[in-house]
C-alpha positions in Angstrom: 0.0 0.0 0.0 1.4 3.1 -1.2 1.0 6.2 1.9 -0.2 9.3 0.1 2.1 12.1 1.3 0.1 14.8 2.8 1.2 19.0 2.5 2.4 21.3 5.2 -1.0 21.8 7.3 -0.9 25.7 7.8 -2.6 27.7 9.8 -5.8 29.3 7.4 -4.4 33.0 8.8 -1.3 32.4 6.8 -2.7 31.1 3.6 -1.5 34.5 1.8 1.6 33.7 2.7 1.8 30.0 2.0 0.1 30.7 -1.3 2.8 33.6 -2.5 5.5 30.8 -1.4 3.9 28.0 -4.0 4.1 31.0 -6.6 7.9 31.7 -5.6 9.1 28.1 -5.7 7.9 28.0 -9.3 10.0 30.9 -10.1 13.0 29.2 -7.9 12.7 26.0 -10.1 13.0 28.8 -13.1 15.9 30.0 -12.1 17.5 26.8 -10.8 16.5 25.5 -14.1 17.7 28.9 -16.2 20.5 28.1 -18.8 20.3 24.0 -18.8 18.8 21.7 -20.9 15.7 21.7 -17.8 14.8 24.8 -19.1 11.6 25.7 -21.0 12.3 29.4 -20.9 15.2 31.5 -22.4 17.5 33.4 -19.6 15.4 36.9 -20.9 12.1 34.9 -19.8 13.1 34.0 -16.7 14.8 36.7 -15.7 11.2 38.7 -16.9 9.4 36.3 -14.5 11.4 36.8 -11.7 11.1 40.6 -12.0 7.3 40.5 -12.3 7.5 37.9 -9.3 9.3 40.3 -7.0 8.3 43.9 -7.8 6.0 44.5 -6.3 4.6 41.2 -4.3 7.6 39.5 -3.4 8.7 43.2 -2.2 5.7 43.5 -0.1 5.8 40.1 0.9 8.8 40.7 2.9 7.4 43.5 4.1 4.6 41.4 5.5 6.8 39.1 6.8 9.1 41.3 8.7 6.5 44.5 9.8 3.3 42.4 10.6 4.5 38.6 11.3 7.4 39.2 13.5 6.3 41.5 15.4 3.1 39.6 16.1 5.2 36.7 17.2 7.3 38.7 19.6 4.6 39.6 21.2 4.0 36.2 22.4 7.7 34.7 21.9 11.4 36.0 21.9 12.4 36.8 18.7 15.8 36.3 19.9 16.3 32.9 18.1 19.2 31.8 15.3 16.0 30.8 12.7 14.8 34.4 13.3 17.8 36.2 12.6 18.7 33.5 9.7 15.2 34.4 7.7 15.8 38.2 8.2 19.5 37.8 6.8 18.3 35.9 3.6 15.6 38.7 3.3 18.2 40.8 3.0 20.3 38.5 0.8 17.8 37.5 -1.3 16.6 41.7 -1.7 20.3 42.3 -2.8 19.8 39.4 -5.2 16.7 40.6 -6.4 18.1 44.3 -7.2 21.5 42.7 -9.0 18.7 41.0 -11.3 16.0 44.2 -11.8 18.9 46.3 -13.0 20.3 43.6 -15.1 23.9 44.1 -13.6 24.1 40.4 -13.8 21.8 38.0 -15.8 24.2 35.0 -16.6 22.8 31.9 -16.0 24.8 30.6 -12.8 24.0 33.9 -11.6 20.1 32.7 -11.7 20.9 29.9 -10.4 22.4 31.1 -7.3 19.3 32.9 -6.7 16.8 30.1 -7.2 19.1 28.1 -5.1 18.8 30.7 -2.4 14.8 31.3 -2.3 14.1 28.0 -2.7 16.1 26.7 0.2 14.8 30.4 2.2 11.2 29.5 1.5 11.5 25.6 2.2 12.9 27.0 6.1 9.7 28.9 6.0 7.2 26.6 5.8 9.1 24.0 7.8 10.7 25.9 10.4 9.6 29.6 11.3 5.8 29.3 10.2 5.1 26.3 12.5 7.2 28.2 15.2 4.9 31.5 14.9 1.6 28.8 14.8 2.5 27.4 17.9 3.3 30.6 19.5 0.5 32.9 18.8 -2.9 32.3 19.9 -6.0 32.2 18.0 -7.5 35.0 18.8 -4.1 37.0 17.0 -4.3 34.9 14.4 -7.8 35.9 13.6 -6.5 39.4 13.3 -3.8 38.5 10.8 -6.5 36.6 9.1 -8.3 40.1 8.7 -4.8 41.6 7.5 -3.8 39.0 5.2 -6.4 38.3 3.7 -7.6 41.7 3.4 -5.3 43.4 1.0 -2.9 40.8 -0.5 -2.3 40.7 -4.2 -3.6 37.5 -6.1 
């Protein structure tokens, strides 16, 4: 009897989030993929999509991220943890990244690689690691609130 493997149960508060994390692993496995025979797309295409990826939602996903979900969490927990400080730095890495690409200072392949590399591996600690943390932590009741946030003004 084969198991069938089940997804990451998340919170319904955090679906937003979750959902812009599907969108950005597609565009990971574009970039990983960028330049090798994997590839459906040529380098210009993907680096297109990436740019219409992050400007503006992956922008203001961050954004989310670090000015509504933290700060909700360290209200309840210590934000004082190595997975904390470890998602803000690849925010900043992957930002950095991100702005190499948008002003096309460097759009060889390995280059997009690199980056796909980066985000997937940033998004898979995510879901695994820092949004089960923040489930745990916050209660329901705050969770209903970034339910209204959430899912009141993100971008589709």
């Amino acid at each position: 009897m084969v198991e069938k493997r089940q997804g990451i149960i998340r919170h319904k508060a955090l679906y937003p989030l979750s959902h812009h994390h599907h969108r950005a692993l597609f565009v990971a496995m574009n970039l990983k993929r960028a330049g090798t025979e994997k590839s459906r797309y040529s380098l210009e295409e993907t680096i297109e999509d990436a740019a219409a990826f992050w400007d503006p939602s992956g922008i203001n996903h961050f954004r989310d991220e670090e000015e509504i979900l933290l700060p909700a969490f360290s209200q309840y927990a210590s934000i004082e943890r190595n997975e904390i400080k470890e998602m803000l730095i690849e925010h900043v890495e992957i930002r950095a990244l991100f702005d190499r690409l948008l002003k096309k200072e460097d759009t060889r392949a390995a280059f997009l690689n690199q980056l796909g590399v980066k985000l997937e591996a940033h998004i898979r600690n995510e879901e695994r690691v820092i949004f089960p943390m923040i489930e745990q932590a916050l209660p329901e009741e705050k969770l209903k609130q970034l339910f209204s946030y959430f899912h009141g003004r993100r971008e589709k």
